[in-house]
Structures are given as structure tokens and as C-alpha cells.
C-alpha positions as CSV (number, residue, x, y, z in Angstrom):
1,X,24.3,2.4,10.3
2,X,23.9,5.3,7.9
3,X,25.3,8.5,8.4
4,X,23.3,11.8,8.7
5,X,24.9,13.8,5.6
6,X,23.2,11.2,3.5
7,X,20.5,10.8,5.4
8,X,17.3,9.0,3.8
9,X,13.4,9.2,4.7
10,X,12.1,7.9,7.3
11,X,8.8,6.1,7.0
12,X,6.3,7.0,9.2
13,X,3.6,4.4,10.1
14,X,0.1,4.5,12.2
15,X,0.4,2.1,15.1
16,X,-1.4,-0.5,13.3
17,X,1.3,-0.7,11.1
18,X,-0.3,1.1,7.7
19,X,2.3,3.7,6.2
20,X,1.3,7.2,6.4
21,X,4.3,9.8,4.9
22,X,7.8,9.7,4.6
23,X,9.6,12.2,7.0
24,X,12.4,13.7,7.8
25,X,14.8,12.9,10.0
26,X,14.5,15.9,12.4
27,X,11.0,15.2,12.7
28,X,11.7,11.6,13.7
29,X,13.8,12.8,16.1
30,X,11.3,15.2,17.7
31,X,8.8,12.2,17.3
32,X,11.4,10.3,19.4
33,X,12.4,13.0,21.8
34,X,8.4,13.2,22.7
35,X,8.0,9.7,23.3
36,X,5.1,9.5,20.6
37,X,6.9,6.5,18.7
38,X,5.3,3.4,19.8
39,X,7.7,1.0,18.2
40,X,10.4,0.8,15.1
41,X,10.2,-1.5,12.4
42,X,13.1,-0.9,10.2
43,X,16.7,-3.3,10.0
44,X,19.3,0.1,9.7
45,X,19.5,2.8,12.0
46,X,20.2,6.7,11.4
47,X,22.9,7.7,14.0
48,X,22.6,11.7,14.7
49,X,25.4,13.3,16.5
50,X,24.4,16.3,19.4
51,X,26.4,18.5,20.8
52,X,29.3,17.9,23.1
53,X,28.6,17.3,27.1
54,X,30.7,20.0,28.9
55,X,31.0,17.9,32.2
56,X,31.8,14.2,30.5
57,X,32.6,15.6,27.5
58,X,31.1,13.2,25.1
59,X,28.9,13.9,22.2
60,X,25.5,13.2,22.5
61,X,23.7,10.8,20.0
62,X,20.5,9.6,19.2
63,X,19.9,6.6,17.0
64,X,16.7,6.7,14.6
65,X,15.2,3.3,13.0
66,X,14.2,3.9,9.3
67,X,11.0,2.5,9.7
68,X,8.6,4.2,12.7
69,X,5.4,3.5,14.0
70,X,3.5,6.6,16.0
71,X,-0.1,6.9,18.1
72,X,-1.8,7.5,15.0
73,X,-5.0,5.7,13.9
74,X,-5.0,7.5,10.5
75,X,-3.5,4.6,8.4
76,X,-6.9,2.7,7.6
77,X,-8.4,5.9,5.9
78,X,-5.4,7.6,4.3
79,X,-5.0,4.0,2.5
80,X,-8.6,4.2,1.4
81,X,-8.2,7.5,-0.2
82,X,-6.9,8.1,-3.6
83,X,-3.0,10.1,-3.7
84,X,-2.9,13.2,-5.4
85,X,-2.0,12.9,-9.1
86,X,1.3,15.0,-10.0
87,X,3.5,14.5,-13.0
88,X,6.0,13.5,-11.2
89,X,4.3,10.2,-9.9
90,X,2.6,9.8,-12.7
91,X,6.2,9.2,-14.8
92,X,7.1,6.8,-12.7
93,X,3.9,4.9,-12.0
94,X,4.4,4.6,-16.1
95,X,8.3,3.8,-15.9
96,X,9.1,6.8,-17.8
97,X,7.6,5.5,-20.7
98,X,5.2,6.7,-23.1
99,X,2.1,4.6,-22.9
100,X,1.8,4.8,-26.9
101,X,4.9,4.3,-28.4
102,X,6.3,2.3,-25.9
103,X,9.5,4.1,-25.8
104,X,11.8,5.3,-22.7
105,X,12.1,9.1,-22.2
106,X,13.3,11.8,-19.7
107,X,11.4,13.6,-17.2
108,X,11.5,16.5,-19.2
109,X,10.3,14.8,-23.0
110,X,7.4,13.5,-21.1
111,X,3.6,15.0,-20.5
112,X,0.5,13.7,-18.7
113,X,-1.5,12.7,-21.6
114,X,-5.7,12.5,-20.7
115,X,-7.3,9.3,-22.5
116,X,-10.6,11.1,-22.9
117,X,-9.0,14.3,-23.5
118,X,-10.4,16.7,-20.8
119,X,-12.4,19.1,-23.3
120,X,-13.9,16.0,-24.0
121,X,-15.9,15.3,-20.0
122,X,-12.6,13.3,-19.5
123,X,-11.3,13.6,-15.4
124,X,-8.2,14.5,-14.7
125,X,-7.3,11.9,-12.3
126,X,-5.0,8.5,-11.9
127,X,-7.2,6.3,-14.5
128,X,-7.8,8.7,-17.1
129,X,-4.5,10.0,-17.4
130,X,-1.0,8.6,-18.8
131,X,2.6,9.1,-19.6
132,X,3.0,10.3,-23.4
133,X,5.8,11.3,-25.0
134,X,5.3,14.9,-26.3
135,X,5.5,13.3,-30.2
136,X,2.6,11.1,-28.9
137,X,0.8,13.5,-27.2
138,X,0.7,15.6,-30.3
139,X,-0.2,13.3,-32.8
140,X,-3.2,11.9,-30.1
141,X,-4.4,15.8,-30.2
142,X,-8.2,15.6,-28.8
143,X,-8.7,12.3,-29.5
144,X,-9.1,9.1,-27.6
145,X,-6.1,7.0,-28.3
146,X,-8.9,4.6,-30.6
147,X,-9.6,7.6,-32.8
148,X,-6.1,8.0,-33.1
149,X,-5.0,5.0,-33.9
150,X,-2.5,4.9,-30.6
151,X,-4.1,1.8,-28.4
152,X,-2.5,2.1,-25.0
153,X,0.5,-0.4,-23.9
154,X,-1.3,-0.7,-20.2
155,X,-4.4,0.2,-18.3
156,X,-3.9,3.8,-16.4
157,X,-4.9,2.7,-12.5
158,X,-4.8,4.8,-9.0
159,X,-1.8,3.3,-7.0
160,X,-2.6,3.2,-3.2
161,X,-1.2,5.1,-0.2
162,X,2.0,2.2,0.2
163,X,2.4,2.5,-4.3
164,X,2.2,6.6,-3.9
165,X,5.1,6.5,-0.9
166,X,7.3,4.7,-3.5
167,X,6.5,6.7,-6.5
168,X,7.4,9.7,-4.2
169,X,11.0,8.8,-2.9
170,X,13.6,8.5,-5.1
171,X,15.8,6.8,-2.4
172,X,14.2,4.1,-0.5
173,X,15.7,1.8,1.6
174,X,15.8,-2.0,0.8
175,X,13.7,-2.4,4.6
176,X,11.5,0.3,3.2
177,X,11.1,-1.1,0.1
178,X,10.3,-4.6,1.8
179,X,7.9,-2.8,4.1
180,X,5.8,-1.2,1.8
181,X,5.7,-4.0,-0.8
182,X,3.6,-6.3,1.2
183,X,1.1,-3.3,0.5
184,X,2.0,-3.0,-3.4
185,X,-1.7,-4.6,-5.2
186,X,-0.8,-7.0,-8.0
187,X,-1.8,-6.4,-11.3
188,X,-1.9,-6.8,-14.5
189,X,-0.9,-4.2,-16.7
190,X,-0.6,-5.0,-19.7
191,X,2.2,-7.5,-20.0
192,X,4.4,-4.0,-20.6
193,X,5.2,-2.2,-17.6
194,X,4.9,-5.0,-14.8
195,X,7.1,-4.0,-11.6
């Protein structure tokens, strides 16, 4: 049972069982408190103390599964639509690793690199952009990577709703993780960044 202080997301399904967001865990609680979870999924538990019961007293508790499913039908669509693209994501759909050299970096060496630059007609979106270390990125200039001579190490795709939610927490659980991978879309990518 994890403690509170280090309290992880909870992830928030539609009752069908597709993952929607990641939540905190007050709002899990309210979502229990209101009776709108319509079952739990997860293998740990979040224990949240309450305050102390002036008649009995005894603290109050309430116990929160890492893995909640609510009256929601949203699930089918949101997994339909395409996640927004940050840079954030974006490095770690790429593994921190600049898509031309092939080397690792830090957040802060990196930059979203556009493979038809965006002066160019080039989208900025999830298959036309990539991780480039900022030595890459220069040299590429406003060039595709052909007329720069920098072929790219894997082919830039749009993760689904389940890849997004792991892109976007940093601390997922290993039920979490296990959840969301049965949603995960095999691919190849290259031979270089398969996860």
C-alpha cells in the first residue's frame, strides 16, 4: 500500500475499460466519495488518512485503487483522436535521443526538429516532427534531413491516447504500466529506438 506523501497518479478509465487521463488523488477520492467509480482495476492501493472521529476516536481512511474506471463513455473517441504534441512527449516518444546523430541528450540540449521544415508547407504535428539535438538541428537548417545529408534513425509516428498517458507520467506504476501496454501499437521503428 503506498503512502500518500509519495502519492502517484491515478489512472482514470471509461467504463469500458479505455484509459482517459491520469488524476490526482483528491480527485479520485471525490470520484469515490460520489459513488461515480464503477469498478477498480489496479493490484496497489493508496491509503489516505481523514481526520480524527471525536466520539470513537479513530482516524478516518479511505483506500484508493491506482487503476479506476468511472461512468464515462468517452474512451472510444479520445483513443481515436491524436494527443497534443509538446516537447516534452515528444523527447521521450524519441528516448531522448536525437533522431540524426543517434546520440543521448538532456531535456534541455534537445529541440523539436520539423522534417519538412515548417517554412517549407511542413505540419507541425507528431509525424513531421522529431527529437534533434541542437548541433543537428543547426546543421539540418531548412532542409529535409535528405538535402542535408542527416537520414533519420526512425520514422516520426502519433502515439495513441494509452502511448500519450505514458509519455506524460514520469512515475507510473508497474499495474499501470501493465494496463496501458495492452494498448501500446507495435511497431517498427527503425531497428533504433524500439521500447
Amino acid at each position: 500500500m503506498n503512502d500518500v506523501h509519495i502519492h502517484p497518479l491515478i489512472l482514470k478509465l471509461d467504463v469500458g475499460g479505455i484509459p482517459l487521463d491520469w488524476v490526482h488523488w483528491e480527485y479520485a477520492a471525490t470520484l469515490y466519495c460520489n459513488e461515480k467509480v464503477a469498478w477498480e482495476g489496479g493490484g496497489e492501493r493508496i491509503r489516505i488518512q481523514g481526520g480524527i472521529n471525536r466520539a470513537t476516536g479513530r482516524r478516518s481512511f479511505l483506500e484508493l485503487d491506482t487503476i479506476i474506471a468511472v461512468n464515462d463513455s468517452r474512451g472510444g473517441r479520445l483513443m481515436s483522436l491524436v494527443p497534443p504534441l509538446t516537447n516534452r512527449a515528444l523527447f521521450q516518444r524519441d528516448g531522448h535521443i536525437c533522431l540524426y546523430c543517434g546520440q543521448r541528450f538532456r531535456h534541455s540540449e534537445l529541440t523539436r526538429d520539423h522534417v519538412v521544415p515548417t517554412s517549407r508547407g511542413g505540419p507541425d504535428d507528431w509525424t513531421n516532427c522529431v527529437t534533434a539535438c541542437g548541433s543537428c538541428n543547426r546543421h539540418k537548417s531548412n532542409r529535409t534531413p535528405e538535402e542535408a545529408g542527416q537520414p533519420l534513425l526512425a520514422v516520426p509516428y502519433a502515439p495513441n491516447r494509452a502511448e500519450y498517458l505514458i509519455l506524460s507520467n514520469r512515475r507510473i506504476l508497474g499495474d499501470q504500466q501493465a494496463f496501458l501496454d495492452q494498448f501500446v501499437t507495435k511497431r517498427d521503428r527503425g531497428g533504433v529506438l524500439a521500447a
